[in-house]
C-alpha positions as CSV (number, residue, x, y, z in Angstrom):
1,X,-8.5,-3.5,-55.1
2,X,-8.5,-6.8,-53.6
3,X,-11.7,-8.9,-52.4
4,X,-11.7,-11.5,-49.8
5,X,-12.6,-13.8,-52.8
6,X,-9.3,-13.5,-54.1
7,X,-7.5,-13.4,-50.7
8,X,-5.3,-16.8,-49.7
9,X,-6.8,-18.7,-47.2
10,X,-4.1,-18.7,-43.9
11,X,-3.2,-21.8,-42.8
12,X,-5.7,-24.0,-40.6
13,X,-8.2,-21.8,-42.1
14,X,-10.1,-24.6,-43.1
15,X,-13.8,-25.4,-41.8
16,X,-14.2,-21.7,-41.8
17,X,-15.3,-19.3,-44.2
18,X,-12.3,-17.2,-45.7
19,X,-11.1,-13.8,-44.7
20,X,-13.2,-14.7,-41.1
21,X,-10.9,-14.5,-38.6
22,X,-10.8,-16.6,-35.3
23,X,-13.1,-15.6,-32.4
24,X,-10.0,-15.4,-30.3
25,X,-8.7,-13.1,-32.6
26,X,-11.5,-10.9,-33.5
27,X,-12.1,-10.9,-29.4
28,X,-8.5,-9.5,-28.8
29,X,-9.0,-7.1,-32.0
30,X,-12.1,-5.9,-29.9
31,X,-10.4,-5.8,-27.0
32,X,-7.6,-4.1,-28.3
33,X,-9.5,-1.0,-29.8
34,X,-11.2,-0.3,-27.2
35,X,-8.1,-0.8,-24.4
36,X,-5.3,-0.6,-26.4
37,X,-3.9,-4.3,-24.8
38,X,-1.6,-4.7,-27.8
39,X,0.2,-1.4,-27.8
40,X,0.6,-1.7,-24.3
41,X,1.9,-5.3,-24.2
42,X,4.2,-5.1,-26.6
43,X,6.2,-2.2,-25.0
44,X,5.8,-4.4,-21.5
45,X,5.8,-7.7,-21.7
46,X,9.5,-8.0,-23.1
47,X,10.6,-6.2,-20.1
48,X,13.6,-7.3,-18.6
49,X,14.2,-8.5,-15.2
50,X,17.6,-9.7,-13.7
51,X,18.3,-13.1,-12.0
52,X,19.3,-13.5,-8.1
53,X,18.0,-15.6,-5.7
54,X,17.6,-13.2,-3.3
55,X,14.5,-11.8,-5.4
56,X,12.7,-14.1,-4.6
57,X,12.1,-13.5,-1.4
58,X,9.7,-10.3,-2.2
59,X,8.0,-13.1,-5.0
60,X,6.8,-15.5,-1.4
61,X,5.5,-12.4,0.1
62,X,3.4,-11.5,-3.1
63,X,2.2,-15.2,-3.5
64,X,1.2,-15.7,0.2
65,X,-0.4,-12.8,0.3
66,X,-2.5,-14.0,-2.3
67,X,-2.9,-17.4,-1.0
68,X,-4.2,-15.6,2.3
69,X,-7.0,-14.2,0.2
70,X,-7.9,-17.3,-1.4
71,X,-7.9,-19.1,1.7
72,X,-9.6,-16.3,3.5
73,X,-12.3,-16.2,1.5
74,X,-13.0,-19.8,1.8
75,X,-13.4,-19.2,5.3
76,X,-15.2,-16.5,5.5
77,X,-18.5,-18.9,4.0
78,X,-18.6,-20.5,7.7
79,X,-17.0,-18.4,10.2
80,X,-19.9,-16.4,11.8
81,X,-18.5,-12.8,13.6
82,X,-21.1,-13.1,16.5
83,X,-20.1,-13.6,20.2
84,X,-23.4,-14.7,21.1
85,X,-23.6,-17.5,23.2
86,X,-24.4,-20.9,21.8
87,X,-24.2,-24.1,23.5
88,X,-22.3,-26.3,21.6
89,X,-22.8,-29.4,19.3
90,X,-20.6,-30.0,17.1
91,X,-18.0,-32.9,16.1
92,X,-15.5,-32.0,18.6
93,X,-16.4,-34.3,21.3
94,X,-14.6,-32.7,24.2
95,X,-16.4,-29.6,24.3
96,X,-20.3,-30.7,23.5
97,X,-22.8,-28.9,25.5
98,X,-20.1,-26.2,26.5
99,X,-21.0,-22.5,26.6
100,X,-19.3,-20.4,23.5
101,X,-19.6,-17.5,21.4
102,X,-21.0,-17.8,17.6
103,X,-17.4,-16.8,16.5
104,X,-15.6,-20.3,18.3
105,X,-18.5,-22.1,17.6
106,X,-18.1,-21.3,14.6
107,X,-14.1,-22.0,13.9
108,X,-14.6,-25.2,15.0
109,X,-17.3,-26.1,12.7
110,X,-15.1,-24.8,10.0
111,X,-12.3,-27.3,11.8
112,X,-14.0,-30.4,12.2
113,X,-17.2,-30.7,10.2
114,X,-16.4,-28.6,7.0
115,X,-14.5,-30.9,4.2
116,X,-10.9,-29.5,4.0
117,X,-11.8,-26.5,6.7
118,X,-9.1,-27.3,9.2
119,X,-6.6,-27.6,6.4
120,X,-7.8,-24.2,4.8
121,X,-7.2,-22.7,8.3
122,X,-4.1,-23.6,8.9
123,X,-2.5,-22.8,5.2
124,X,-4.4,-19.6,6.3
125,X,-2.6,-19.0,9.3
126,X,0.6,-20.5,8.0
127,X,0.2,-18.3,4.7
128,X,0.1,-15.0,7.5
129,X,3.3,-16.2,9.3
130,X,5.2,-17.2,5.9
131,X,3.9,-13.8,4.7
132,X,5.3,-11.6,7.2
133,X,8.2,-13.3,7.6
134,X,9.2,-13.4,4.2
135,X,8.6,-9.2,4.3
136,X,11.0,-9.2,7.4
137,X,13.3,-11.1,5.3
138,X,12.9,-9.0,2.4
139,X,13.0,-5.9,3.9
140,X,16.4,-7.0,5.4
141,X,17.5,-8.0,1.9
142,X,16.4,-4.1,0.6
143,X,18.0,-2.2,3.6
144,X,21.3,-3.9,3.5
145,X,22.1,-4.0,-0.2
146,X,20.7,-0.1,-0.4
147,X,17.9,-0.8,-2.8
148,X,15.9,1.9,-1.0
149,X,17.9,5.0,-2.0
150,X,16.8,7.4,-4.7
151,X,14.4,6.7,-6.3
152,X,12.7,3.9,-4.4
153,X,12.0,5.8,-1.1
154,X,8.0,5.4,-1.8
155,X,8.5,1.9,-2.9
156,X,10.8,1.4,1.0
157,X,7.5,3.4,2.7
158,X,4.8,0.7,0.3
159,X,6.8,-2.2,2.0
160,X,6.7,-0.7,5.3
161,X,3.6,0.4,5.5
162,X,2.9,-3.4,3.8
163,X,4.8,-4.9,6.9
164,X,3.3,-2.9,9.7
165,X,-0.6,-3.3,8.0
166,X,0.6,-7.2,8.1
167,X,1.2,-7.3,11.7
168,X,-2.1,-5.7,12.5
169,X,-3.9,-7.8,10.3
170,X,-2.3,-11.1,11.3
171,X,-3.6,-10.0,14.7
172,X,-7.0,-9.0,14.4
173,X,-7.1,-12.5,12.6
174,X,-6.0,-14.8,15.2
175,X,-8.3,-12.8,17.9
176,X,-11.1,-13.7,15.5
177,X,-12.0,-17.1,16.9
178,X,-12.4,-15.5,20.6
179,X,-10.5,-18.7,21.8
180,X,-8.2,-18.3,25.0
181,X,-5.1,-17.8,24.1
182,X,-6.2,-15.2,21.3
183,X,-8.8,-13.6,24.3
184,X,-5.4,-12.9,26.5
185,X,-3.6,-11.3,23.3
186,X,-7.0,-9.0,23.2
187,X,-6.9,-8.1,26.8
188,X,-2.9,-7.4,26.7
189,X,-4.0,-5.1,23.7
190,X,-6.6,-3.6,25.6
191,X,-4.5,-2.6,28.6
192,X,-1.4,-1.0,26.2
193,X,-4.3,1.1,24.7
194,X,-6.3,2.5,28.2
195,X,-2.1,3.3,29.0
196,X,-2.2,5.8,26.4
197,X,-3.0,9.6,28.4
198,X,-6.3,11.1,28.0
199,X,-7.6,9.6,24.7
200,X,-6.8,5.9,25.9
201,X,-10.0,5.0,27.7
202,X,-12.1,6.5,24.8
203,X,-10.1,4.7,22.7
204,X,-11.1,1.5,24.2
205,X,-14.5,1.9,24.9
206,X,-14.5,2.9,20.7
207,X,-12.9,-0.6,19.9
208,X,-15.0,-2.8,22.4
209,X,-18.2,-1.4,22.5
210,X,-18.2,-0.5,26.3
211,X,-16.6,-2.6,29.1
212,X,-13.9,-5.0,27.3
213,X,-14.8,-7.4,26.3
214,X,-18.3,-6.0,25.5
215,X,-20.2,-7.5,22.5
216,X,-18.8,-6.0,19.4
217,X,-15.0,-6.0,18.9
218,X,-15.4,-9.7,17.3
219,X,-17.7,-8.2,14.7
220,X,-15.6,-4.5,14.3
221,X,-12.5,-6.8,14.2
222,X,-13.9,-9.4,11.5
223,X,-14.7,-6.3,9.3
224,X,-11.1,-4.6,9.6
225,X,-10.0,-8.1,9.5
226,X,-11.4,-9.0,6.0
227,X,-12.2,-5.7,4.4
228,X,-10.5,-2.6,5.8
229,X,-6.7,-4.0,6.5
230,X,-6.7,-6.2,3.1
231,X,-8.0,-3.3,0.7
232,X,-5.3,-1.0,1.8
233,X,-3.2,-4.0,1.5
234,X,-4.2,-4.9,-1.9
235,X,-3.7,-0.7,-2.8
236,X,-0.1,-0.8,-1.3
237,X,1.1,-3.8,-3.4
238,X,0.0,-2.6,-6.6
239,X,1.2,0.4,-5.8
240,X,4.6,-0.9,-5.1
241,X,4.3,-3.8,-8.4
242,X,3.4,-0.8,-10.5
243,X,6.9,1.4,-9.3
244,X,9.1,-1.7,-9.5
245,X,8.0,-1.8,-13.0
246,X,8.4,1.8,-13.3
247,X,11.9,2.3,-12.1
248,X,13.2,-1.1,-13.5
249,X,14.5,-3.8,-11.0
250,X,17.5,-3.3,-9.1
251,X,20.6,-6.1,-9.8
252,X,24.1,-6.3,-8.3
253,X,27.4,-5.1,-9.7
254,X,28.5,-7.0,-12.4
255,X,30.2,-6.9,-16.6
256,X,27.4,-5.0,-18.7
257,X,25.9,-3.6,-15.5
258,X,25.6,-0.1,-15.1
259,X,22.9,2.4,-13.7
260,X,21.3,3.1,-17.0
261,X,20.7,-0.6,-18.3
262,X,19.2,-4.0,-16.7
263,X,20.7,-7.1,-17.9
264,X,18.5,-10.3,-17.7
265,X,15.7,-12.2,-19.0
266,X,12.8,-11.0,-20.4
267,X,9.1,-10.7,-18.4
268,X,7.8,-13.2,-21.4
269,X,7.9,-16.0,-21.6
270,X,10.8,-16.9,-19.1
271,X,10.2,-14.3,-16.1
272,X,6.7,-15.4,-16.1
273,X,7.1,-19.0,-16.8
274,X,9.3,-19.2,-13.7
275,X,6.8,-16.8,-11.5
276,X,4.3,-19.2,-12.3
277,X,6.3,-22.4,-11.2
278,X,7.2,-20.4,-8.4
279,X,4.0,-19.4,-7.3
280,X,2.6,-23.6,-7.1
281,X,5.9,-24.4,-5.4
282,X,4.8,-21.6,-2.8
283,X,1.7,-22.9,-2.4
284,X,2.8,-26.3,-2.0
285,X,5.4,-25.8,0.8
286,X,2.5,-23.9,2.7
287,X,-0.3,-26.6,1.8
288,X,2.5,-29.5,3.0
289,X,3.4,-27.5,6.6
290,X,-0.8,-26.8,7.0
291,X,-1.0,-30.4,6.8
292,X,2.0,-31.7,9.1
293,X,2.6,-28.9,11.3
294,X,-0.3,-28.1,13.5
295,X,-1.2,-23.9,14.5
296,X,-3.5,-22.3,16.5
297,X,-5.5,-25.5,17.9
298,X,-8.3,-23.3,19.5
299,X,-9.9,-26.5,20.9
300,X,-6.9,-26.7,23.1
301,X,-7.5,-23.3,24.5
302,X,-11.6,-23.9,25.2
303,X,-13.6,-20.4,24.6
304,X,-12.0,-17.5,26.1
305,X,-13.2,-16.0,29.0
306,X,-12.6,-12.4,30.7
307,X,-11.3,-14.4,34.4
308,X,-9.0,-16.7,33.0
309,X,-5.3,-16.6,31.6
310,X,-4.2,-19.7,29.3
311,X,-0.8,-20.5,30.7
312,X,2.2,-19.4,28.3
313,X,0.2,-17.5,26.4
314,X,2.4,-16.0,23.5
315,X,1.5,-14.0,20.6
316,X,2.9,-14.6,16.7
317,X,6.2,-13.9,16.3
318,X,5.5,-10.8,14.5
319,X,4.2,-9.2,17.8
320,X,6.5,-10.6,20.2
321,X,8.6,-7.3,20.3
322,X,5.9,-5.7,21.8
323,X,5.1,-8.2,24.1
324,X,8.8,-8.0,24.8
325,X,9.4,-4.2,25.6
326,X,6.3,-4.9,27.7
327,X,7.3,-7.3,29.6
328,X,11.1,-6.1,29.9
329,X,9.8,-3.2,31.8
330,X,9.5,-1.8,35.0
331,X,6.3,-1.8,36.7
332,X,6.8,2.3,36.7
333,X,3.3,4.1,37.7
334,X,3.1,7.9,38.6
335,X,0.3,9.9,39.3
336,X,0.2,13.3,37.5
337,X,-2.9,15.6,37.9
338,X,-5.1,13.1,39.7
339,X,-4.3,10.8,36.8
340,X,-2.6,7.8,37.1
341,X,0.1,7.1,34.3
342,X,1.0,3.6,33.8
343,X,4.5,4.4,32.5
344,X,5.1,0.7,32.6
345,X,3.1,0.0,29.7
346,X,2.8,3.5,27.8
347,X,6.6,3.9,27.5
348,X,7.6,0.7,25.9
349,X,4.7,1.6,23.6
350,X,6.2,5.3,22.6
351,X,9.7,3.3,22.0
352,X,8.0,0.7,19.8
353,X,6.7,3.4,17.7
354,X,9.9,5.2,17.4
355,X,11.6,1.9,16.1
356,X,8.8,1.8,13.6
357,X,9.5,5.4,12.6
358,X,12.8,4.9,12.5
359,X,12.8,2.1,9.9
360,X,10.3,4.3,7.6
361,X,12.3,7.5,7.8
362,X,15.8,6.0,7.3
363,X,16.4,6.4,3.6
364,X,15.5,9.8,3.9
365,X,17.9,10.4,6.5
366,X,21.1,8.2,4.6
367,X,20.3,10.7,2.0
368,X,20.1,13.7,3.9
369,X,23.7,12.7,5.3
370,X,25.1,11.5,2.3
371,X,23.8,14.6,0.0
372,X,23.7,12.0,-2.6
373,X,21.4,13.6,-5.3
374,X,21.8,10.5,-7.6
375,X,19.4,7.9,-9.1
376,X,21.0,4.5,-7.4
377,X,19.5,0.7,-9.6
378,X,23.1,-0.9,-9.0
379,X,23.3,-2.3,-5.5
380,X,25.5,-2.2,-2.6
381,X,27.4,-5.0,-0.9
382,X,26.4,-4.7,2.5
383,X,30.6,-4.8,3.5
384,X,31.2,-2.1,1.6
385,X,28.6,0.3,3.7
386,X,29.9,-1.1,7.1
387,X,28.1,1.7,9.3
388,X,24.8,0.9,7.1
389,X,25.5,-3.0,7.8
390,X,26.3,-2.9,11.1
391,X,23.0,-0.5,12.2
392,X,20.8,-3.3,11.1
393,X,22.7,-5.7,12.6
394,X,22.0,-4.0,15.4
395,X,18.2,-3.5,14.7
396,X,18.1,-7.2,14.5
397,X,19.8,-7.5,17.5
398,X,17.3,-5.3,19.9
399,X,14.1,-7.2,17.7
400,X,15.5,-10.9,19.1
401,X,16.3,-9.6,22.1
402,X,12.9,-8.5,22.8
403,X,11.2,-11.4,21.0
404,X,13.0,-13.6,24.3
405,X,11.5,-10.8,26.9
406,X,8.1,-11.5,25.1
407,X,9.0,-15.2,25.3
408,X,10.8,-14.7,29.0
409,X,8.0,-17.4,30.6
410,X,8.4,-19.7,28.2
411,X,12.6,-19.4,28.2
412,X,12.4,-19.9,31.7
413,X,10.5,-22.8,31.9
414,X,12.1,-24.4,28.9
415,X,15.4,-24.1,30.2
416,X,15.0,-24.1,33.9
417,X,15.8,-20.5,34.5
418,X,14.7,-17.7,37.0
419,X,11.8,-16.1,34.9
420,X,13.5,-12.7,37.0
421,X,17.2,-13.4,35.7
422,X,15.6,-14.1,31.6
423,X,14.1,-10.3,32.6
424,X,17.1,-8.8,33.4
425,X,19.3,-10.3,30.8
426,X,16.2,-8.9,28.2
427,X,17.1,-5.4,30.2
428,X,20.6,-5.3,30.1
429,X,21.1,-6.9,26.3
430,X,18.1,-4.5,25.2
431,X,21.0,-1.7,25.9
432,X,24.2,-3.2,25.9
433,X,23.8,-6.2,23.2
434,X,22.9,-3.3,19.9
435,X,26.3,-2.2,20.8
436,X,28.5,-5.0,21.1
437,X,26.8,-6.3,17.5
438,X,27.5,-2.8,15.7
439,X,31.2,-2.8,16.7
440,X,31.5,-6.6,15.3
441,X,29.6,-5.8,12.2
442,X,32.0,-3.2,11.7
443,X,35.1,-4.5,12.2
444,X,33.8,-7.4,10.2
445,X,32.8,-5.5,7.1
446,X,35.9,-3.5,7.2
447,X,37.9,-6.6,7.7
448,X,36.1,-7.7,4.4
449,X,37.0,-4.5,2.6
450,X,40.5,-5.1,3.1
451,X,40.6,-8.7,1.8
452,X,38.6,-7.2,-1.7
453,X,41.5,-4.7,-1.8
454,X,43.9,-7.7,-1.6
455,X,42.6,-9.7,-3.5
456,X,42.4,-6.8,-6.1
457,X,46.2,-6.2,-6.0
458,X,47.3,-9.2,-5.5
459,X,45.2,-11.9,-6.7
460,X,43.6,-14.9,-5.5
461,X,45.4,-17.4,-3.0
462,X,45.8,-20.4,-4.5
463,X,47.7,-22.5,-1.7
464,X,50.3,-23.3,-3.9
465,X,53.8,-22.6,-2.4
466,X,56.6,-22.0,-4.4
467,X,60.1,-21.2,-3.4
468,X,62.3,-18.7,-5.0
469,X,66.1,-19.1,-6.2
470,X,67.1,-17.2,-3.0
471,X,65.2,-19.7,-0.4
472,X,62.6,-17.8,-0.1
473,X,58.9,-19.5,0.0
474,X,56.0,-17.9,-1.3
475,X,52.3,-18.6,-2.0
476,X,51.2,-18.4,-5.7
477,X,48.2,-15.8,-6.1
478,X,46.5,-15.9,-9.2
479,X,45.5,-12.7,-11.1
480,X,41.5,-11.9,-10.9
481,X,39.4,-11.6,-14.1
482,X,38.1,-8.8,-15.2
483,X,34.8,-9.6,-14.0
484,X,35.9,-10.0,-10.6
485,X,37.7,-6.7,-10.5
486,X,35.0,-5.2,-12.0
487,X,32.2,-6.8,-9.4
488,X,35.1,-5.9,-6.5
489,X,35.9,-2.2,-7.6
490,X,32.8,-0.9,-9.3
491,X,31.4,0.9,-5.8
492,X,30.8,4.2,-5.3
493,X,32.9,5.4,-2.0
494,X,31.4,8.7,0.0
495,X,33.8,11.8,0.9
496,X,32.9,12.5,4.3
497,X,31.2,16.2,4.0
498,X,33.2,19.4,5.9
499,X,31.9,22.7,7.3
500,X,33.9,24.6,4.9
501,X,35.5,28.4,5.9
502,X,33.4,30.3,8.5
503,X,34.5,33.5,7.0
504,X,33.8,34.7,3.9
505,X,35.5,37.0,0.9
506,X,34.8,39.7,3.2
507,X,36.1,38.5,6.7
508,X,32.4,38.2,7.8
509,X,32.1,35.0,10.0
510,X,29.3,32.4,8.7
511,X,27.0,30.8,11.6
512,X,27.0,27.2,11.1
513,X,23.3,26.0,11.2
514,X,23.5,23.0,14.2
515,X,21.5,20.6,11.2
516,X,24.5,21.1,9.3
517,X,27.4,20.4,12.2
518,X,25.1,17.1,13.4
519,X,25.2,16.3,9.0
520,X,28.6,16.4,8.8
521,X,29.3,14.4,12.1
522,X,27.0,11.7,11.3
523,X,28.4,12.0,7.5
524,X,32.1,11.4,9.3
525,X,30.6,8.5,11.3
526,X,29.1,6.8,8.0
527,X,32.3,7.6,5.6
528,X,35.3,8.2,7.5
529,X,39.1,6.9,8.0
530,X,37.5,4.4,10.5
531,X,34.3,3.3,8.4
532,X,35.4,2.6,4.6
533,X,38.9,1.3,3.5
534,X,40.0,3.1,0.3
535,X,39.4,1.5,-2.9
536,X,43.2,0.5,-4.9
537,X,43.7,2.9,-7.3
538,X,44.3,2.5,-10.9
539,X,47.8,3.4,-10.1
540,X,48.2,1.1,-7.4
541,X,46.7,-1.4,-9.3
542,X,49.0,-1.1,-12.5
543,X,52.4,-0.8,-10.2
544,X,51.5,-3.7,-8.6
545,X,50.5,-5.9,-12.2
546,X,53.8,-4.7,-13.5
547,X,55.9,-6.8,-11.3
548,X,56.9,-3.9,-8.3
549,X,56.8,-5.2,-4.8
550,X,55.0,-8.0,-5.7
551,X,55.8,-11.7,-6.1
C-alpha cells in the first residue's frame, strides 16, 4: 500500500504540501459529489452543433433578451411606479415646475440626472425592438425551412408563446413612463378591450382601477412589466434551450448528413468560444445604436394627459398590425339587446387573434395533412415546399400591409397622400395583395424546382459555347459533384393522399368522414401535379450521364 510520502509530487506542486490537491480542485471534487457536474459535463459539453449563419439569428434573440434584463434592472433602482402628481425639478429645463406623475418624473430623472441612465434606456428599448425582431426573423427562418415538424412542435409553441409574451411586454414597458405618446397607446388599448361583449367593461375597470386612466394601471403594469411577463419569459427559454439540446440542432442537407447524425463543431471549446464573441458583438451593436440613434424621447411628448392626443402617435412596430386592422376598418356599430357592439374595433381584434392561432396551430395541421409520422432534424429548402413557402409569403404580406394601415397618418403625410385613399389601398391589399404574393411564391419556387432538376441532369452552365462538326452550337454544362447532387436530390417529396375504394370486400359502401375529404384536398393542394416538380430519377439521371439525348 502506498503512502502520500512515497507518492510523486505532480508538477507545479511546489509551495504546497504533497498529495494536497488544489482548492480549485478539491472545490470541483466537492462539487462534483454532491451534483454530479463531471458526469454530466462530460456527456454534454462535447455536444455537437452545426454551422450556418442563419442560426444565429435565434442566438440575438437569446442575448437581447438578456441584455433587456440587465438593463432592466438597472432601471428599475430609479424609476418609481407611482402616478402621483409631483411638480417637477429636475435637469430638464423645459419642463421645470410642470405638473407630472412620479412614473415621468421619474424617467426623466433616470434620463437626465442619473450617470449613464439615458443610455441604459435606450439600449433598453433598443434591446426590446432588436429582440422581437430578431424572433420575427427567426421564426420566419424556422417556418420556412420546416424546422417545426416532428418533434419540435413544443419547441415552435415555446417560440410563439416567446414572441407573443414579447409583444405584450414591450408594451406594458413603453406605457410605463405615462408620457404622451405611450398614454394614447394605453387609451387605444383601453377602447379594443371595453369592445370586447359583456366581460369588456369589467375587464377594464380590473386593469385601470376604475375610470381609465384611474390611479393604478402604472403600478399593476410595472409589476407585469418586470416580474410576471419576464418570469414566464425566462421559463419558456429554458424550456425551449433545454429541447434544442434534447432533440439535437437541426442543419441543412448536405454529404454526412442524415436524420440520425449532426455534423459540426463541438459545444466546447469552439461553440461556446464563438457564443461568447457573439454575445459582446450583440451587445455592442445595441450599446452603439442606444448611443447614436435616439427612441422614445418622452420629454418630447410632455406627461400624458386623458384630453389630449400627441399627433402621429404610432406604436412599436411589433404592435402596428393591430393598430392596423384597427384602423383599416369600418366604423361598423350595431346595437344587439340594448347593447351597443362596436364591431369596428371588436372584429379586427377576433381576426388578430385568429392570425395568432393560426401561426401556433400550423405544424400541427402540415402534419395532420401530410400524415407524416416521422422524426424530421434535416431541413427543407423553402423551394422545394412551394405551397409552405408561398403561405408565409403571404402571412408577411397581410403583416406589412397592415403595419401601413397602422402607419396610414403618417404615409399620408409623408408622401402627400389622401389619408382616405392609404385606407382603402390597406382594405383592398389586406384581401387581394396575400393572393397575388402566394401565386408568385409559387410559381417562383416551382420555377426553382425545375432549374435543380436541370441542373441535376444536365449540369452546370458554364457559358462556354462550343460548336459541333455538324454546325451546330452548344453551351458546355459541366457535370455537378456529388455533393451538389446530393444537397439537390436528398428531399423527401409527398404523395398526395386519396380516399381509397368506398366499397369494401363485401360491396358495403364506406362513408367518407368530411375531415378526411377536406385532408386529402388540402393534401392535393400542398403535393400535387401543380405544387412539386418530380425529382430525376436514378434512371433518368444515369440515361442522361451515359451520353443519350444529351450534349
Amino acid at each position: 500500500m502506498s503512502t502520500a510520502a512515497n507518492e510523486t509530487p505532480r508538477p507545479g506542486a511546489a509551495g504546497r504540501s504533497r498529495g494536497t490537491a488544489p482548492a480549485g480542485e478539491r472545490l470541483a471534487d466537492w462539487a462534483d459529489g454532491r451534483l454530479g457536474l463531471y458526469s454530466l459535463a462530460k456527456a454534454n459539453m462535447r455536444k455537437i452543433f452545426p454551422d450556418h449563419w442563419s442560426f444565429m439569428l435565434g442566438e440575438i434573440c437569446l442575448y437581447s433578451f438578456l441584455i433587456i434584463i440587465l438593463t432592466g434592472v438597472f432601471l428599475t433602482l430609479f424609476f418609481h411606479p407611482s402616478m402621483n402628481e409631483v411638480e417637477y425639478h429636475g435637469g430638464y429645463v423645459p419642463l421645470q415646475g410642470q405638473m407630472m406623475s412620479e412614473a415621468f418624473s421619474s424617467t426623466l430623472h433616470i434620463s437626465f440626472d442619473v450617470r449613464g441612465g439615458l443610455l441604459m434606456r435606450q439600449i433598453h428599448h433598443w434591446g426590446a425592438v432588436v429582440f422581437i425582431a430578431g424572433m420575427f426573423v427567426h421564426m420566419m427562418r424556422v417556418f420556412f425551412s420546416g424546422a417545426f415538424r416532428k418533434p419540435r412542435e413544443l419547441n415552435w409553441l415555446f417560440g410563439f408563446l416567446l414572441f407573443v409574451l414579447g409583444m405584450f411586454t414591450g408594451f406594458t414597458g413603453y406605457s410605463l413612463p405615462d408620457d404622451l405618446l405611450s398614454g394614447t397607446g394605453v387609451r387605444f388599448m383601453e377602447g379594443a378591450i371595453l369592445s370586447v361583449p359583456i366581460v369588456g367593461t369589467y375587464l377594464s375597470f380590473f386593469l385601470f382601477g376604475g375610470e381609465f386612466p384611474g390611479h393604478e394601471f402604472v403600478a399593476r403594469f410595472y409589476t407585469i412589466h418586470i416580474l410576471l411577463l419576464p418570469g414566464i419569459m425566462l421559463g419558456l427559454v429554458v424550456a425551449h434551450l433545454i429541447l434544442v439540446f434534447y432533440h439535437k440542432h437541426t442543419q441543412f442537407a448536405g454529404p454526412g448528413k442524415t436524420e440520425t447524425n449532426v455534423v459540426g463543431m463541438p459545444l466546447l471549446p469552439v461553440y461556446m468560444a464563438k457564443a461568447g464573441g457573439f454575445f459582446f458583438l450583440v451587445f455592442g451593436a445595441l450599446a452603439a445604436l442606444a448611443a447614436v440613434a435616439q427612441i422614445n424621447p418622452i420629454w418630447a411628448m410632455g406627461p400624458y394627459r386623458p384630453d389630449q392626443v400627441s399627433t402621429g402617435a404610432q406604436p412599436d412596430w411589433y404592435m402596428g398590425m393591430a393598430e392596423g386592422l384597427i384602423r383599416a376598418m369600418p366604423g361598423w356599430e350595431i346595437n344587439f339587446w340594448g347593447h351597443t357592439l362596436v364591431l369596428g374595433v371588436f372584429i379586427p381584434l377576433v381576426v388578430f387573434g385568429l392570425i395568432l392561432v393560426a401561426i401556433a396551430v400550423y405544424p400541427f395541421v402540415e402534419a395532420w395533412i401530410t400524415g407524416d409520422k416521422r422524426e424530421h432534424h434535416i431541413l427543407d429548402r423553402p423551394r422545394n415546399a412551394a405551397t409552405r413557402t408561398a403561405f408565409g409569403v403571404a402571412w408577411l404580406t397581410v403583416y406589412f400591409v397592415m403595419l401601413i394601415g397602422g402607419g396610414n397618418d403618417i404615409v399620408a403625410t409623408h408622401f402627400h397622400l389622401s389619408i382616405n385613399a392609404v385606407t382603402w389601398f390597406v382594405r383592398i391589399a389586406y384581401f387581394v395583395g396575400p393572393v397575388i404574393t402566394f401565386l408568385i411564391t409559387k410559381r417562383i419556387c416551382l420555377g426553382l424546382q425545375r432549374r435543380d432538376r436541370d441542373k441535376v441532369l444536365h449540369g452546370r452552365e458554364t457559358g462556354i459555347i462550343k460548336r459541333l462538326p455538324h454546325g451546330e452550337f452548344i453551351e458546355v454544362h459541366e457535370p455537378l459533384s456529388q455533393e451538389q447532387l446530393h444537397t439537390l436530390t436528398s428531399h423527401k417529396q409527398y404523395t398526395p393522399a386519396e380516399i381509397g375504394p368506398t366499397v369494401d370486400e363485401n360491396g358495403v359502401e364506406r362513408k367518407v368522414p368530411a375531415s378526411e375529404k377536406l385532408r386529402v384536398k388540402l393534401s392535393h393542394a400542398y403535393y400535387g401535379e401543380e405544387s412539386q416538380i418530380p425529382k430525376p430519377t436514378v434512371d433518368e439521371y444515369k440515361e442522361i450521364a451515359s451520353g443519350h439525348g444529351h450534349h
